[in-house]
GUPAZA-642304 format. One record per residue: residue in three letters; z, x, y of N, C-alpha, C in turn; residue number from 1. Coordinates in steps of 0.02 Angstrom, whole numbers, plus 50000, padded with zeros to 5 digits. Each point is the difference from the previous one (the first is absolute). Last residue first. Layout:
BEGIN
aa:ALA&nZ:Z&nX:X&nY:Y&caZ:Z&caX:X&caY:Y&cZ:Z&cX:X&cY:Y&i:NUM
...
***
This chain:
BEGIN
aa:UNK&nZ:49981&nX:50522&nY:50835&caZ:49979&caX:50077&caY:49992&cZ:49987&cX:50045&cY:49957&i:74
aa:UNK&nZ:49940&nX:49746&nY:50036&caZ:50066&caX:50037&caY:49983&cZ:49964&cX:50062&cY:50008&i:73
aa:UNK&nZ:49850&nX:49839&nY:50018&caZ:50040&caX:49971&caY:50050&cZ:50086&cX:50057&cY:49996&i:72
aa:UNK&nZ:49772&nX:49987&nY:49889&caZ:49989&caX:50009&caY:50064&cZ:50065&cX:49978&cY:50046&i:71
aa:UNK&nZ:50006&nX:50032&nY:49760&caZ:49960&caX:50046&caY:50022&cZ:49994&cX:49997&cY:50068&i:70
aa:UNK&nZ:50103&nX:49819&nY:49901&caZ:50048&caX:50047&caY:50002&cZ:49948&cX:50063&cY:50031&i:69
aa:UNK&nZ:49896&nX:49818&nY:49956&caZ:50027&caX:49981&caY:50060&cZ:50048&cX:50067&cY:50001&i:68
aa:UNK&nZ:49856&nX:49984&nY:49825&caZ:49955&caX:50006&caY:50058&cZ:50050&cX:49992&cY:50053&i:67
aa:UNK&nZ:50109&nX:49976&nY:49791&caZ:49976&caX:50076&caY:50012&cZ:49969&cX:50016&cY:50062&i:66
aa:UNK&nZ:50046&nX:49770&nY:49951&caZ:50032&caX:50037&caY:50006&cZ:49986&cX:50067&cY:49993&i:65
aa:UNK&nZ:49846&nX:49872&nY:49926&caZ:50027&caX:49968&caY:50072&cZ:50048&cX:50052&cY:50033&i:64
aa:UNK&nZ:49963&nX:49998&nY:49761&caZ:49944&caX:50052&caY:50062&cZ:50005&cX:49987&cY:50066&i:63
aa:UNK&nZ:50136&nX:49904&nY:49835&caZ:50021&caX:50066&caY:50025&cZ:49975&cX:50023&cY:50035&i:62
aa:UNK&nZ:49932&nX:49797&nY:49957&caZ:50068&caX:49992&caY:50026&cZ:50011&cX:50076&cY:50028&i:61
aa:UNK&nZ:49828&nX:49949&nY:49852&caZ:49969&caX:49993&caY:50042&cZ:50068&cX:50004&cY:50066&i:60
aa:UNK&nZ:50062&nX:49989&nY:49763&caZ:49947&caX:50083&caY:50028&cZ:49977&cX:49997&cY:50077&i:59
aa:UNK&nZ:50112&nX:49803&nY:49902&caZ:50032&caX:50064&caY:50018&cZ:49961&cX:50039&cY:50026&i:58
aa:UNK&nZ:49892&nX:49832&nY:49911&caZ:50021&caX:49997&caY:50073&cZ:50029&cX:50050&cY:50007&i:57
aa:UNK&nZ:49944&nX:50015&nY:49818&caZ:49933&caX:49991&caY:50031&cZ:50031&cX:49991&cY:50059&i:56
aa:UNK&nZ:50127&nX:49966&nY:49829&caZ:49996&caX:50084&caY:49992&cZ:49957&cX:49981&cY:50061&i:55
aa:UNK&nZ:50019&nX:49799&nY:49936&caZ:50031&caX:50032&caY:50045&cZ:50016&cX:50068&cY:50008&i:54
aa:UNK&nZ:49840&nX:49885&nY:49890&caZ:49997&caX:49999&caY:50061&cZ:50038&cX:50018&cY:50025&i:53
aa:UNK&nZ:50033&nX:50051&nY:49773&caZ:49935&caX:50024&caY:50037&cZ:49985&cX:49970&cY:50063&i:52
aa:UNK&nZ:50123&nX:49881&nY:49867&caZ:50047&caX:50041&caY:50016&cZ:49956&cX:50062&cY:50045&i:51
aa:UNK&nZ:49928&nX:49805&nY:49925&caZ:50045&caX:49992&caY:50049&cZ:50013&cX:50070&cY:50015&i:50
aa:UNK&nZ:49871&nX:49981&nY:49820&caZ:49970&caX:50009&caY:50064&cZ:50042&cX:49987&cY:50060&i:49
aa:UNK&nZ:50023&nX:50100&nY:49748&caZ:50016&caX:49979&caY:50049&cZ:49975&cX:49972&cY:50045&i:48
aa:UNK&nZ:49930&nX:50124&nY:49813&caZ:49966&caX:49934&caY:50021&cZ:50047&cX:49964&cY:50028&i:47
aa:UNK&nZ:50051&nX:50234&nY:49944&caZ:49936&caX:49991&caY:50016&cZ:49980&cX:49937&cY:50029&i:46
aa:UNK&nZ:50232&nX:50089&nY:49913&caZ:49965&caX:49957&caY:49987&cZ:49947&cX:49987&cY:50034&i:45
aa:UNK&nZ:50110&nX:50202&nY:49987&caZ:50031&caX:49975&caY:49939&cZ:49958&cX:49907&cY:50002&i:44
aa:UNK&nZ:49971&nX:50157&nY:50199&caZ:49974&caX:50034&caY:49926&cZ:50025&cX:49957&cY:49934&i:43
aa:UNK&nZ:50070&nX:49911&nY:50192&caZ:49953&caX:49985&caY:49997&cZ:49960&cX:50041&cY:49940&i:42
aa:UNK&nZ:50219&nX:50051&nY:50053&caZ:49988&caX:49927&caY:49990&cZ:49937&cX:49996&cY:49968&i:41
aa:UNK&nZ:50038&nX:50199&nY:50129&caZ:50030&caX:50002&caY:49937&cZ:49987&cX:49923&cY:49940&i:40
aa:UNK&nZ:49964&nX:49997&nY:50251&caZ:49927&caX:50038&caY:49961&cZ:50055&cX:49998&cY:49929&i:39
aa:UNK&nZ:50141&nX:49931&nY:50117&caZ:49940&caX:49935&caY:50016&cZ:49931&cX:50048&cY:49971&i:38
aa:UNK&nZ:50175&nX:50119&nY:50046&caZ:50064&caX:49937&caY:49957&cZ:49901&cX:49972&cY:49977&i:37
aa:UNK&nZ:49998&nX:50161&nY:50185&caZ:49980&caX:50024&caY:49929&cZ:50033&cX:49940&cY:49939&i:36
aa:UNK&nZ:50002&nX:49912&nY:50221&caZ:49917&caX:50007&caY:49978&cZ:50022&cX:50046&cY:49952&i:35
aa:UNK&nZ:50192&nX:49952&nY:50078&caZ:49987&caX:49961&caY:50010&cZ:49913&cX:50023&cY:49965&i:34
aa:UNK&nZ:50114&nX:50171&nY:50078&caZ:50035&caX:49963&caY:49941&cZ:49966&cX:49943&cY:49990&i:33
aa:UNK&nZ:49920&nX:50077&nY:50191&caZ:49980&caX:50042&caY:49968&cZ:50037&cX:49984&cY:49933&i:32
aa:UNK&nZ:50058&nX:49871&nY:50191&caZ:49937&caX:49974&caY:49961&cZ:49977&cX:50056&cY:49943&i:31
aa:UNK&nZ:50205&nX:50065&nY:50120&caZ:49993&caX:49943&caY:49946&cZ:49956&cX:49975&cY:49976&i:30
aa:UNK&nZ:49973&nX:50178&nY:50152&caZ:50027&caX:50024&caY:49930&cZ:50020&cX:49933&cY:49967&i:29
aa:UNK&nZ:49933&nX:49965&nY:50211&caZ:49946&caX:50027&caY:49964&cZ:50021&cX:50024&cY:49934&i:28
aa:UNK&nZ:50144&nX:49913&nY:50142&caZ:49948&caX:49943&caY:50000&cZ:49955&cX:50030&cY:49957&i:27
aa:UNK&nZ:50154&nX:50146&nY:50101&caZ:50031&caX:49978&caY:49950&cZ:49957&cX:49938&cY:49977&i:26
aa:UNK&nZ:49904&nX:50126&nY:50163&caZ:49993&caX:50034&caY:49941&cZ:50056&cX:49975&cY:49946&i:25
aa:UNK&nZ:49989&nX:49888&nY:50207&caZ:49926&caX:50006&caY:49986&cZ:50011&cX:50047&cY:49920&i:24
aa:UNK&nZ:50200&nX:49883&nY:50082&caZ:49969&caX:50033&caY:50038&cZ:49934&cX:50012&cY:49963&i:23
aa:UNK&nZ:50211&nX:49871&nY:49977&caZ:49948&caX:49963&caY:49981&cZ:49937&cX:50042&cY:50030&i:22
aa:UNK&nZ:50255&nX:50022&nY:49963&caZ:49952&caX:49979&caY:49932&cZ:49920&cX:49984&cY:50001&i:21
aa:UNK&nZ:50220&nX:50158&nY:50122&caZ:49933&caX:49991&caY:49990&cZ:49986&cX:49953&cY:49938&i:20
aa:UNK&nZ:50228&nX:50080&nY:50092&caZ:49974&caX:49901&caY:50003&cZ:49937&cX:50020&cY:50009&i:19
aa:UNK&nZ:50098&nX:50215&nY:49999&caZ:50045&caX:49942&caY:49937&cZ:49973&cX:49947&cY:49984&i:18
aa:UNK&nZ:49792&nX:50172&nY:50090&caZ:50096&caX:49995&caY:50005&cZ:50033&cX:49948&cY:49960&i:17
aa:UNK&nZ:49771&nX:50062&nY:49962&caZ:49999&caX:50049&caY:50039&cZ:50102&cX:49997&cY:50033&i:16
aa:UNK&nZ:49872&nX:49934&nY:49747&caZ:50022&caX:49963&caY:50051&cZ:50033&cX:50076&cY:50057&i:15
aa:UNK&nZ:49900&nX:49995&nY:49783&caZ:49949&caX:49995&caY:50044&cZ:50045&cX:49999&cY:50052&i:14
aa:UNK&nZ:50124&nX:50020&nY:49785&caZ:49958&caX:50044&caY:50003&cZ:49947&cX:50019&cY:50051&i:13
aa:UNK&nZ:50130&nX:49805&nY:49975&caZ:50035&caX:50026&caY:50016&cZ:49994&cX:50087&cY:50013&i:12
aa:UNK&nZ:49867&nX:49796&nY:49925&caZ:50001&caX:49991&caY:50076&cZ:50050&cX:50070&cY:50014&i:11
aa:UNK&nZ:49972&nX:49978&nY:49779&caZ:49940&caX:50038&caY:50039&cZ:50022&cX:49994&cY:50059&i:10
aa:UNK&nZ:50169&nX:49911&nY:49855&caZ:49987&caX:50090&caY:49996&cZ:49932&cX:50017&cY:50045&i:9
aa:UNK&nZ:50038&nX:49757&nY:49992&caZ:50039&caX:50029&caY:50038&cZ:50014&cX:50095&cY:49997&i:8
aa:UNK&nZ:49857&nX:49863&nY:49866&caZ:49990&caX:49974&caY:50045&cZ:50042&cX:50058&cY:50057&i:7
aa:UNK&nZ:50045&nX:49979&nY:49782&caZ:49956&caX:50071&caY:50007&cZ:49976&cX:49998&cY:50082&i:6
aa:UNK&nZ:50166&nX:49849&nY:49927&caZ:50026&caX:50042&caY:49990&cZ:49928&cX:50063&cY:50025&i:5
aa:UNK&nZ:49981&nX:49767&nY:49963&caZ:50027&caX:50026&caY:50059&cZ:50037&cX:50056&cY:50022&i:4
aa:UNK&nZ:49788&nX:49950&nY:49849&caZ:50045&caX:50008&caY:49980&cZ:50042&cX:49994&cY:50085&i:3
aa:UNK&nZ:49723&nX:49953&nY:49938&caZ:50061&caX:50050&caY:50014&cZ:50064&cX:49976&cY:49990&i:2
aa:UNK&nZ:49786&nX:49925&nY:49864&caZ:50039&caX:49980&caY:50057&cZ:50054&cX:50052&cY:50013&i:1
***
């Protein structure tokens, strides 16, 4: 689980002005924390399965996202 501290170093690392929190590539670098937290996990317990669906949505979250940022940002 992210931290509100690391939380806030990324948005702050993505974010295009002061009050960016929620723009396409700050959305994408959190799920990106977010799924390595959740593979790291998962190497350590295999027979997760909760936890494996939701690595599973994510992924599917980002790709979403990647497909919309590609056609829609410059």
């Amino acid at each position: 689980m992210l931290t509100k501290e690391e939380k806030q170093k990324t948005i702050r690392q993505h974010q295009k002005n002061a009050k960016d929190t929620g723009s396409t590539s700050v959305q994408l670098a959190l799920l990106e924390e977010r799924i390595s937290e959740l593979s790291k996990h998962l190497q350590d317990h295999p027979q997760d399965k909760s936890s494996r669906r939701g690595l599973q949505k994510l992924v599917a979250r980002r790709r979403k996202l990647l497909k919309y940022q590609q056609n829609n940002e410059s």
